[in-house]
PyMOL Python script that loads the backbone (N, CA, C, O; Angstrom):
from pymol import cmd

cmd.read_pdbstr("""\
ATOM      1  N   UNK A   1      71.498  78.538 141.592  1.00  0.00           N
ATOM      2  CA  UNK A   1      71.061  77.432 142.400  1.00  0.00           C
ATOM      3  C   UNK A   1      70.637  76.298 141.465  1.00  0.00           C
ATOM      4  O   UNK A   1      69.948  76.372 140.447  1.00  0.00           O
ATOM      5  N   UNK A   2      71.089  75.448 141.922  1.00  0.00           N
ATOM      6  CA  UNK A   2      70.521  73.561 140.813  1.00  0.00           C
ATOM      7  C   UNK A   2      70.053  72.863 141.924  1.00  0.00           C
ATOM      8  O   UNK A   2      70.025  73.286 143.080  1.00  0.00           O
ATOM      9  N   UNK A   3      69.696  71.805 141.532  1.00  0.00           N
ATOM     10  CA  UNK A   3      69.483  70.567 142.132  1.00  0.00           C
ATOM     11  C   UNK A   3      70.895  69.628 141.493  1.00  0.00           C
ATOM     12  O   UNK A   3      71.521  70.316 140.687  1.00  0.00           O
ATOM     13  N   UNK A   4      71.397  68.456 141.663  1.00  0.00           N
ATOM     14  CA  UNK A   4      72.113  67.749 141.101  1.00  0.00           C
ATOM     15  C   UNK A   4      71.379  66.928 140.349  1.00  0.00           C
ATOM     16  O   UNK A   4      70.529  66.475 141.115  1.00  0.00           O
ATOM     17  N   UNK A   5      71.193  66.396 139.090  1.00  0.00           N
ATOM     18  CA  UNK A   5      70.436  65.105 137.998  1.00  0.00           C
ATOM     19  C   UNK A   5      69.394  65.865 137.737  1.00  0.00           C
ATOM     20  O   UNK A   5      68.366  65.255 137.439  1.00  0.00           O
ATOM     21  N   UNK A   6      69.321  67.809 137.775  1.00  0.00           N
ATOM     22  CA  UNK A   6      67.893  67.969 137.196  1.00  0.00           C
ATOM     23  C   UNK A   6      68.840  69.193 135.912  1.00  0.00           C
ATOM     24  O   UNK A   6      69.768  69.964 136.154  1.00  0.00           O
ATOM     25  N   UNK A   7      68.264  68.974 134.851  1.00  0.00           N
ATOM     26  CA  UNK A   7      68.420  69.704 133.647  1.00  0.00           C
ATOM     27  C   UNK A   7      67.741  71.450 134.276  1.00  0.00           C
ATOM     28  O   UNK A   7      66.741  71.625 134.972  1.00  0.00           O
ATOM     29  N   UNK A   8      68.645  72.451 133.758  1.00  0.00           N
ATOM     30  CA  UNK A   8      68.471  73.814 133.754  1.00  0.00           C
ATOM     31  C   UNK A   8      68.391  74.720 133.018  1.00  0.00           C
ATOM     32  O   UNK A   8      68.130  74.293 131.894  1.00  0.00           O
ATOM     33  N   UNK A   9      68.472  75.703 133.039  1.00  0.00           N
ATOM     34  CA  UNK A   9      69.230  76.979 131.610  1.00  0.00           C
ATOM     35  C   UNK A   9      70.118  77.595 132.979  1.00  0.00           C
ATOM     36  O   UNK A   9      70.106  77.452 134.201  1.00  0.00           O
ATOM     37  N   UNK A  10      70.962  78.446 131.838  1.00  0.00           N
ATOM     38  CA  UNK A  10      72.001  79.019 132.746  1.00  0.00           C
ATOM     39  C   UNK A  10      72.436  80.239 131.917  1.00  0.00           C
ATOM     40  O   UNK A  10      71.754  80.359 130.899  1.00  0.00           O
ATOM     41  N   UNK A  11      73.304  81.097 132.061  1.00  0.00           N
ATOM     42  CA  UNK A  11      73.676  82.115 131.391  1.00  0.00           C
ATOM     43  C   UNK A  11      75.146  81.857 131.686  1.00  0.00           C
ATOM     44  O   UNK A  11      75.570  81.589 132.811  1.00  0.00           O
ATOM     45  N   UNK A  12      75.797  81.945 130.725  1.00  0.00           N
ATOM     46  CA  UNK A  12      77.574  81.726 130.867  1.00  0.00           C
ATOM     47  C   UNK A  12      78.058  82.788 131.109  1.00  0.00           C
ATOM     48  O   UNK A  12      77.263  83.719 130.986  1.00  0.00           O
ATOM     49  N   UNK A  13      79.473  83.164 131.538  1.00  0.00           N
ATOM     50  CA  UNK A  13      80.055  84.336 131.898  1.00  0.00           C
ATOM     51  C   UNK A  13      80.318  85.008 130.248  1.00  0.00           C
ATOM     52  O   UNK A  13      80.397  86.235 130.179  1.00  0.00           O
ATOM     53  N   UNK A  14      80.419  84.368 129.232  1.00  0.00           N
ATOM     54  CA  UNK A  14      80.116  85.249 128.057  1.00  0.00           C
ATOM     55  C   UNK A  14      78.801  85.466 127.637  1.00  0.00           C
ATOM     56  O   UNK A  14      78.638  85.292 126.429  1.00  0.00           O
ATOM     57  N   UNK A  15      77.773  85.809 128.305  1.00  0.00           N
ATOM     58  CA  UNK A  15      76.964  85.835 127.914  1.00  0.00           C
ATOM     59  C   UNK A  15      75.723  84.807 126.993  1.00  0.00           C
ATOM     60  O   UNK A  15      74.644  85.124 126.491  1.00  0.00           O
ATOM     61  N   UNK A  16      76.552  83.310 127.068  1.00  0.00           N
ATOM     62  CA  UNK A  16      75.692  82.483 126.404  1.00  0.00           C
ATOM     63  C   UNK A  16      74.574  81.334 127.094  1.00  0.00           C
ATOM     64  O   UNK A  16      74.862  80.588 128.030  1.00  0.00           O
ATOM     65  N   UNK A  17      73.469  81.377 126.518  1.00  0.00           N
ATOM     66  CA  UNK A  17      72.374  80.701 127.078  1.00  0.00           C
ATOM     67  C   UNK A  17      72.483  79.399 126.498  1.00  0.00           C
ATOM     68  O   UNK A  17      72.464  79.142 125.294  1.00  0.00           O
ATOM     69  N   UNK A  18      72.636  78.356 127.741  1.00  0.00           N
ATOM     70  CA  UNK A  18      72.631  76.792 127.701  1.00  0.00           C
ATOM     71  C   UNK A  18      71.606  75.913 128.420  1.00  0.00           C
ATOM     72  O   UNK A  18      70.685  76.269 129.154  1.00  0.00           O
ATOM     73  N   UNK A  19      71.911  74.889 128.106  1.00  0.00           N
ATOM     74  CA  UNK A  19      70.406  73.817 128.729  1.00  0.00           C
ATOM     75  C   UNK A  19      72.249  73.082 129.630  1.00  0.00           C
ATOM     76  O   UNK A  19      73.166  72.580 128.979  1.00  0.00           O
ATOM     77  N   UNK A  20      72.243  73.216 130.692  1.00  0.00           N
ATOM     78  CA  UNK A  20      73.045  72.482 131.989  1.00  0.00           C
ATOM     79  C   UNK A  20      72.366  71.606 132.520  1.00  0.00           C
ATOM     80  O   UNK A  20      71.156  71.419 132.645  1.00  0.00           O
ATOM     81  N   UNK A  21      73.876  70.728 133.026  1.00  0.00           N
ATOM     82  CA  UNK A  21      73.108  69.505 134.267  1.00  0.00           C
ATOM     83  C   UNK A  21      74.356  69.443 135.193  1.00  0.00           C
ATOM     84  O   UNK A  21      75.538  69.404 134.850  1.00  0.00           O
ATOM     85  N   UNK A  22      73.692  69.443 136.756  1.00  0.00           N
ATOM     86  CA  UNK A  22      74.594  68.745 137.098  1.00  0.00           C
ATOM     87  C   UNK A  22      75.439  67.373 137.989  1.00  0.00           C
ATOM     88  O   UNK A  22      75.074  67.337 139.165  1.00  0.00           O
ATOM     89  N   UNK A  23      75.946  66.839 137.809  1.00  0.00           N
ATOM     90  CA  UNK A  23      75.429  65.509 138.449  1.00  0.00           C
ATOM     91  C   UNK A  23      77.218  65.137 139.208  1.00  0.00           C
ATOM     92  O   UNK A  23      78.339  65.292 138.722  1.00  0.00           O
ATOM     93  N   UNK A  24      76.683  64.524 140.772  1.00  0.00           N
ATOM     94  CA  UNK A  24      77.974  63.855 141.562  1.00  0.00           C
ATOM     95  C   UNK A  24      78.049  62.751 141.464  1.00  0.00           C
ATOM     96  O   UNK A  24      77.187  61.898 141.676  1.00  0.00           O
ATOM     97  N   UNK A  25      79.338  62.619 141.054  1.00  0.00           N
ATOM     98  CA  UNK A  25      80.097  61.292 140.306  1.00  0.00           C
ATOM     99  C   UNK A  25      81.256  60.745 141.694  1.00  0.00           C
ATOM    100  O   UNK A  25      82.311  61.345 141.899  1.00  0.00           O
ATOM    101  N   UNK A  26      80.933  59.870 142.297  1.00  0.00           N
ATOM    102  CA  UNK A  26      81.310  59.905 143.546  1.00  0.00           C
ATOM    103  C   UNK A  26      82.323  60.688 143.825  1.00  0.00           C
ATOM    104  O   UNK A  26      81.658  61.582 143.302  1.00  0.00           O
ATOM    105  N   UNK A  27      83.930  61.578 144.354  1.00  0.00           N
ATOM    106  CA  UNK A  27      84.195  62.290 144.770  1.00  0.00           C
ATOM    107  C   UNK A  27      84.218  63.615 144.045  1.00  0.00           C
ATOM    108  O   UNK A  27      84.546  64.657 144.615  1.00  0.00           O
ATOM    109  N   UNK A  28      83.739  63.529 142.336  1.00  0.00           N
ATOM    110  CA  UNK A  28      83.679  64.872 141.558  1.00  0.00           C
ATOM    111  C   UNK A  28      82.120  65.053 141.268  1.00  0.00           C
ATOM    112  O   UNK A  28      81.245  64.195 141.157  1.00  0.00           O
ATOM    113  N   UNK A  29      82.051  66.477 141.179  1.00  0.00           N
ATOM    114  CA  UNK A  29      80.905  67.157 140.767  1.00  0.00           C
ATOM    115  C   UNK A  29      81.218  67.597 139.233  1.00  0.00           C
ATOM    116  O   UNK A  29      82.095  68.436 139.026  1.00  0.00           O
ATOM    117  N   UNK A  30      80.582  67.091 138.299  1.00  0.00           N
ATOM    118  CA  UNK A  30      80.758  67.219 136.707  1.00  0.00           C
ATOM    119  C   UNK A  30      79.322  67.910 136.172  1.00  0.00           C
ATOM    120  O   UNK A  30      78.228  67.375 135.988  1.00  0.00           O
ATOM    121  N   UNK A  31      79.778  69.407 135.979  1.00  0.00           N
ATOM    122  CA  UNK A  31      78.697  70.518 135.481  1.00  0.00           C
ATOM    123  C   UNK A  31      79.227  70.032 133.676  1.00  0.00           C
ATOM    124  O   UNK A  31      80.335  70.211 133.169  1.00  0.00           O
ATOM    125  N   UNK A  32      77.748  69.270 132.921  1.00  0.00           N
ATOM    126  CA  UNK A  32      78.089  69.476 131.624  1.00  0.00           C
ATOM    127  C   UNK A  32      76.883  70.853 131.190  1.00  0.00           C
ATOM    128  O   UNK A  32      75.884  71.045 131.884  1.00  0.00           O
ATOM    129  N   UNK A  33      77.179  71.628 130.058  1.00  0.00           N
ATOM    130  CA  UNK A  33      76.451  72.389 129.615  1.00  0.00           C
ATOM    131  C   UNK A  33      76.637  72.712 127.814  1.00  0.00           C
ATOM    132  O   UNK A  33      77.722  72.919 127.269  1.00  0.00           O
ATOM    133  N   UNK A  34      75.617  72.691 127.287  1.00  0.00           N
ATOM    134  CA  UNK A  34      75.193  72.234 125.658  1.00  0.00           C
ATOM    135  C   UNK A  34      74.606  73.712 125.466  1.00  0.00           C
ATOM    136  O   UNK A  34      73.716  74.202 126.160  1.00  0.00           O
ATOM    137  N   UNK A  35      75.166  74.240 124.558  1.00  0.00           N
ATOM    138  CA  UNK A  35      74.497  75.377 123.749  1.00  0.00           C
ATOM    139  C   UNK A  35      73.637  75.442 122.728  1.00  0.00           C
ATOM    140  O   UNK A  35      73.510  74.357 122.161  1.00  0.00           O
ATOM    141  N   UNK A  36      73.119  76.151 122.369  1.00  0.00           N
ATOM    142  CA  UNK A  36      72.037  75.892 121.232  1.00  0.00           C
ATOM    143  C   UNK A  36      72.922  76.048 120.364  1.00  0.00           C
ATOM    144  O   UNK A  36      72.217  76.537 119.481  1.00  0.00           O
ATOM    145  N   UNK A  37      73.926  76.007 119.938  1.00  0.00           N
ATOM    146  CA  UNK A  37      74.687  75.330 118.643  1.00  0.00           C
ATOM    147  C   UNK A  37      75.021  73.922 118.482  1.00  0.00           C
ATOM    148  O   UNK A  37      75.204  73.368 117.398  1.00  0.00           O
ATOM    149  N   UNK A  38      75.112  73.190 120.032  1.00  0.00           N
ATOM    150  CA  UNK A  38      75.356  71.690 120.082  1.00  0.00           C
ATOM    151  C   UNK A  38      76.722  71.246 120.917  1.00  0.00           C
ATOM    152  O   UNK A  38      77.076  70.227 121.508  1.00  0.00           O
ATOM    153  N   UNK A  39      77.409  72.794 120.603  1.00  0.00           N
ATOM    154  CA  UNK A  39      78.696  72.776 121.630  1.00  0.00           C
ATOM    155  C   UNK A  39      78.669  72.236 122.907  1.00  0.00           C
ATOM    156  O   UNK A  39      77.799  72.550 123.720  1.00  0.00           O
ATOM    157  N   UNK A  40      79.784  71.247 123.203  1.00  0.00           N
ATOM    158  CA  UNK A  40      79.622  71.052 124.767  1.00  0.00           C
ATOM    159  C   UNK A  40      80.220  71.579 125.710  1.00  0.00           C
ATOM    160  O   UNK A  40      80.879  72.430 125.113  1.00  0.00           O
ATOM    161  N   UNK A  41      80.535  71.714 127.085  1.00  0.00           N
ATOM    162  CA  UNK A  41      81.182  71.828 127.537  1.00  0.00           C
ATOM    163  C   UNK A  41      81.459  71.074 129.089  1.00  0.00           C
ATOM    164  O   UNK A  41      80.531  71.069 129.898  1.00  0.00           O
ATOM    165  N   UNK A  42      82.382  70.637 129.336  1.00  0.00           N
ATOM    166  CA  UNK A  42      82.447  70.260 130.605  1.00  0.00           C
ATOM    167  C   UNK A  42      83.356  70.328 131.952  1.00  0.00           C
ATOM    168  O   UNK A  42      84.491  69.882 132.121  1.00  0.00           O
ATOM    169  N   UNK A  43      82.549  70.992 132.817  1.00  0.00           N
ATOM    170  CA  UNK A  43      83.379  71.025 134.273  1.00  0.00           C
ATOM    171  C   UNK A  43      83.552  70.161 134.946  1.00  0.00           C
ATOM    172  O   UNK A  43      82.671  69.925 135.773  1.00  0.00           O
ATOM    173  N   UNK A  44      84.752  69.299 134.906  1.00  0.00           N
ATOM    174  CA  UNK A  44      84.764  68.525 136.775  1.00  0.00           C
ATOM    175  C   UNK A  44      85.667  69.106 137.497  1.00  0.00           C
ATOM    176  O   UNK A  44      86.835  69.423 137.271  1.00  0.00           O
ATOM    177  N   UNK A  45      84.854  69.226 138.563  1.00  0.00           N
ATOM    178  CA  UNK A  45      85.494  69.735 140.200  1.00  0.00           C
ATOM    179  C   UNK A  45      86.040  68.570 141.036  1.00  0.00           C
ATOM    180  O   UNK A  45      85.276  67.619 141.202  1.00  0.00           O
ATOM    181  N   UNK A  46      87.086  68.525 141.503  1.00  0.00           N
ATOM    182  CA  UNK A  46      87.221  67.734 142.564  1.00  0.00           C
ATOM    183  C   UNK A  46      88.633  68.061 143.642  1.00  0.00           C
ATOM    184  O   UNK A  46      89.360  69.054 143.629  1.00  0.00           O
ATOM    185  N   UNK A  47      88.692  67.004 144.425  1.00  0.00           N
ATOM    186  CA  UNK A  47      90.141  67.407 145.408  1.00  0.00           C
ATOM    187  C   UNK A  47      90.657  66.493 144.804  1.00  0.00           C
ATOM    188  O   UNK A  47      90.251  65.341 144.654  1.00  0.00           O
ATOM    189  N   UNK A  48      92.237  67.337 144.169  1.00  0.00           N
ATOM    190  CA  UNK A  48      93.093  66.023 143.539  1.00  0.00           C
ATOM    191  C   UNK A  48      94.063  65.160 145.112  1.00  0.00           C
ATOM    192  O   UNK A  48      94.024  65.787 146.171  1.00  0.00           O
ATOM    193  N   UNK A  49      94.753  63.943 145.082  1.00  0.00           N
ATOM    194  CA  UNK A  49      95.712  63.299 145.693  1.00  0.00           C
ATOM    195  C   UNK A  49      96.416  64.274 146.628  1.00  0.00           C
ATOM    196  O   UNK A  49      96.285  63.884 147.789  1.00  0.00           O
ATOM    197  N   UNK A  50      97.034  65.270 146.547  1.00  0.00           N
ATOM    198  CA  UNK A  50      97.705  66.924 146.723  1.00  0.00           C
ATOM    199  C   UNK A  50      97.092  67.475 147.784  1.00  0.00           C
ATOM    200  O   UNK A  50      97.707  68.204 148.562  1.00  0.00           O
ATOM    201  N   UNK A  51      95.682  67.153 147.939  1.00  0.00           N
ATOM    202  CA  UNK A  51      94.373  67.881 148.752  1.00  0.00           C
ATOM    203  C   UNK A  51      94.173  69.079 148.168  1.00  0.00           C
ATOM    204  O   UNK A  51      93.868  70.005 148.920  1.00  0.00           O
ATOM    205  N   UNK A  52      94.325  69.411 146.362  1.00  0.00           N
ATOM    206  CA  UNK A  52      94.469  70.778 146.175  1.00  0.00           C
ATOM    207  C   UNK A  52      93.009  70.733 145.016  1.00  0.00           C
ATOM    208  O   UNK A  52      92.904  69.959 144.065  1.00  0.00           O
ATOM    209  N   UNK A  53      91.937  71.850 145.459  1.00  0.00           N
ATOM    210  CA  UNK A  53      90.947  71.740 144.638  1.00  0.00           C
ATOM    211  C   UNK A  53      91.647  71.777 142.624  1.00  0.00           C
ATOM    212  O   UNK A  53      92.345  72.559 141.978  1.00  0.00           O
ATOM    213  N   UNK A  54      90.946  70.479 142.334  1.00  0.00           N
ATOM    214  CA  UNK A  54      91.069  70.869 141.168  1.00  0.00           C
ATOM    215  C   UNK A  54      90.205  70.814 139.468  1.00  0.00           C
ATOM    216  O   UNK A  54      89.753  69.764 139.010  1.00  0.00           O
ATOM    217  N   UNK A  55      90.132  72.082 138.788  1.00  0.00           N
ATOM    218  CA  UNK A  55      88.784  71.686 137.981  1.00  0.00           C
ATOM    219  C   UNK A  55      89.674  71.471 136.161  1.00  0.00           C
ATOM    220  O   UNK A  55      90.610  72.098 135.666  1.00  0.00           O
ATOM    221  N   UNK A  56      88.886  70.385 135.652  1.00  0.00           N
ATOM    222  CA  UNK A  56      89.160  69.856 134.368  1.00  0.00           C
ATOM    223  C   UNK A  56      88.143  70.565 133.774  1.00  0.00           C
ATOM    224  O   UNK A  56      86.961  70.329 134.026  1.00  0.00           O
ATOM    225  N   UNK A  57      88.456  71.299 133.111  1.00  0.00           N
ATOM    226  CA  UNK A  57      87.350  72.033 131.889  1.00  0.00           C
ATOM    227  C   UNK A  57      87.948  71.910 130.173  1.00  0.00           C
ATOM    228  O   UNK A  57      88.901  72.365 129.540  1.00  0.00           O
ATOM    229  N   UNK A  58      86.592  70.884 129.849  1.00  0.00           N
ATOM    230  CA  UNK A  58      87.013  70.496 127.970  1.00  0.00           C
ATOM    231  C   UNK A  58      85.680  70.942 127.440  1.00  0.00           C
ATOM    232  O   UNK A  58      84.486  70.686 127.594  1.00  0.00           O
ATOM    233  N   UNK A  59      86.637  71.913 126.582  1.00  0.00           N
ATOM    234  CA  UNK A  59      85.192  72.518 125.322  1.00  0.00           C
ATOM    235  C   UNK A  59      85.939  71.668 123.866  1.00  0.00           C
ATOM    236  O   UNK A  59      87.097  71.718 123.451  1.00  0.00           O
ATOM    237  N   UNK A  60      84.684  70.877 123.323  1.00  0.00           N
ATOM    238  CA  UNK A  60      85.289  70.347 121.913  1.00  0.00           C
ATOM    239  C   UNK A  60      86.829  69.915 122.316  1.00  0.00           C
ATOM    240  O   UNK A  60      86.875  69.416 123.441  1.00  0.00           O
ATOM    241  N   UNK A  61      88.192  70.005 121.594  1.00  0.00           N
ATOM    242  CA  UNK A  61      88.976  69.158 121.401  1.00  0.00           C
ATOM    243  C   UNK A  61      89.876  69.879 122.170  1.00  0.00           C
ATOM    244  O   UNK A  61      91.076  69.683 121.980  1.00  0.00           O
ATOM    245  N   UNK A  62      89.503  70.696 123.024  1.00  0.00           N
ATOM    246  CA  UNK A  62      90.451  71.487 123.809  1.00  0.00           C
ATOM    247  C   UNK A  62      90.085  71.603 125.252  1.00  0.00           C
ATOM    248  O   UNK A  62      88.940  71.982 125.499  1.00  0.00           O
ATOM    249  N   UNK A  63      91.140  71.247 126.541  1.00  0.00           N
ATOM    250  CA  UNK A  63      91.170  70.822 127.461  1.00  0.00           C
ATOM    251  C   UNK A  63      91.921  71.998 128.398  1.00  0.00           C
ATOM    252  O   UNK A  63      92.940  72.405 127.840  1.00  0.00           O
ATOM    253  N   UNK A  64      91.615  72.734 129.885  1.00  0.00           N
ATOM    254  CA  UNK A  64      92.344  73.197 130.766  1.00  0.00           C
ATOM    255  C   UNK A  64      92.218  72.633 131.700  1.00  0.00           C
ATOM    256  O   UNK A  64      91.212  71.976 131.964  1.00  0.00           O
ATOM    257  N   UNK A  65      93.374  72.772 132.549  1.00  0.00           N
ATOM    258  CA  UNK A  65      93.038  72.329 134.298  1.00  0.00           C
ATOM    259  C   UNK A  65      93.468  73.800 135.047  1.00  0.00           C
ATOM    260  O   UNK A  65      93.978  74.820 134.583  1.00  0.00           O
ATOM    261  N   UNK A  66      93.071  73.474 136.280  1.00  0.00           N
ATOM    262  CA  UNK A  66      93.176  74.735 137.229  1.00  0.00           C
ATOM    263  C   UNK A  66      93.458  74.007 138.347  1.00  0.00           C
ATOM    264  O   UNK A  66      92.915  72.911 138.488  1.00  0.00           O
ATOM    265  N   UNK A  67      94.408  74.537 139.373  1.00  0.00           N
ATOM    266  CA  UNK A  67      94.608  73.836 140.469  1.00  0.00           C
ATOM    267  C   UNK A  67      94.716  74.843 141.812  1.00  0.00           C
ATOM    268  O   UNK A  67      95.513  75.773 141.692  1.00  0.00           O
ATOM    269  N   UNK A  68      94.097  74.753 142.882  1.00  0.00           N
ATOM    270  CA  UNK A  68      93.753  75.939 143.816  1.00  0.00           C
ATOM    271  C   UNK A  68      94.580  74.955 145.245  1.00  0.00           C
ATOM    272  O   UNK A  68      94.366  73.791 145.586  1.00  0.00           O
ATOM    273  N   UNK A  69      95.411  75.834 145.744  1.00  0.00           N
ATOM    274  CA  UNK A  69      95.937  75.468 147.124  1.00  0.00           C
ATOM    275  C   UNK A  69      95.226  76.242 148.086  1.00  0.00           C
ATOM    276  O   UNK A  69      95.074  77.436 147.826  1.00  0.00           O
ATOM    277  N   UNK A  70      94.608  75.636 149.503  1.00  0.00           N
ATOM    278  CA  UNK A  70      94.760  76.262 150.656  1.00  0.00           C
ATOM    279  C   UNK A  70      95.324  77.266 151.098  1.00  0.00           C
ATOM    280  O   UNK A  70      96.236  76.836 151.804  1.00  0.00           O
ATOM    281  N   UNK A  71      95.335  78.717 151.114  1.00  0.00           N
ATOM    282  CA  UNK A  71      96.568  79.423 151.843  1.00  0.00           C
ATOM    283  C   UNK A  71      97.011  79.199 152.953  1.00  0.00           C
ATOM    284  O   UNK A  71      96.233  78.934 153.870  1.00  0.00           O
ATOM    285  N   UNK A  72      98.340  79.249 153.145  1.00  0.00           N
ATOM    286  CA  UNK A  72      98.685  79.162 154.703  1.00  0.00           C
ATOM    287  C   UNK A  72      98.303  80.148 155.830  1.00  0.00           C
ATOM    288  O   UNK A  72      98.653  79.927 156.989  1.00  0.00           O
TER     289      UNK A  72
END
""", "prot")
cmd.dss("prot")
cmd.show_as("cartoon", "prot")
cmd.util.cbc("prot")
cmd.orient("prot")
């Protein structure tokens, strides 16, 4: 559970402890989260053009997307 614009800790699915925020950027929700090494990382969520959820995740100089359809 967050609030949106309030700083947190969080536990990552590998096991790593971060200071998170997360804040709505008018139609995306952008989770950034900083490790105690300095690493960043960042999630944006949103509905692309398509109507198909989609999330941009960049750690350092490396970038994925994910794209989720509706089932019929």
């Amino acid at each position: 559970e967050f609030q949106p614009d309030v700083e947190f800790e969080e536990t990552t699915m590998d096991g790593r402890e971060v200071k998170a925020i997360v804040r709505i950027k008018g139609n995306k929700m952008e989770h950034t989260m900083k490790g105690k090494d300095g690493k960043e990382c960042v999630v944006v969520r949103y509905v692309n053009d398509q109507g198909q959820q989609q999330i941009d995740l960049t750690c350092g100089s490396t970038t994925a997307h994910r794209w989720f359809k509706r089932a019929d």
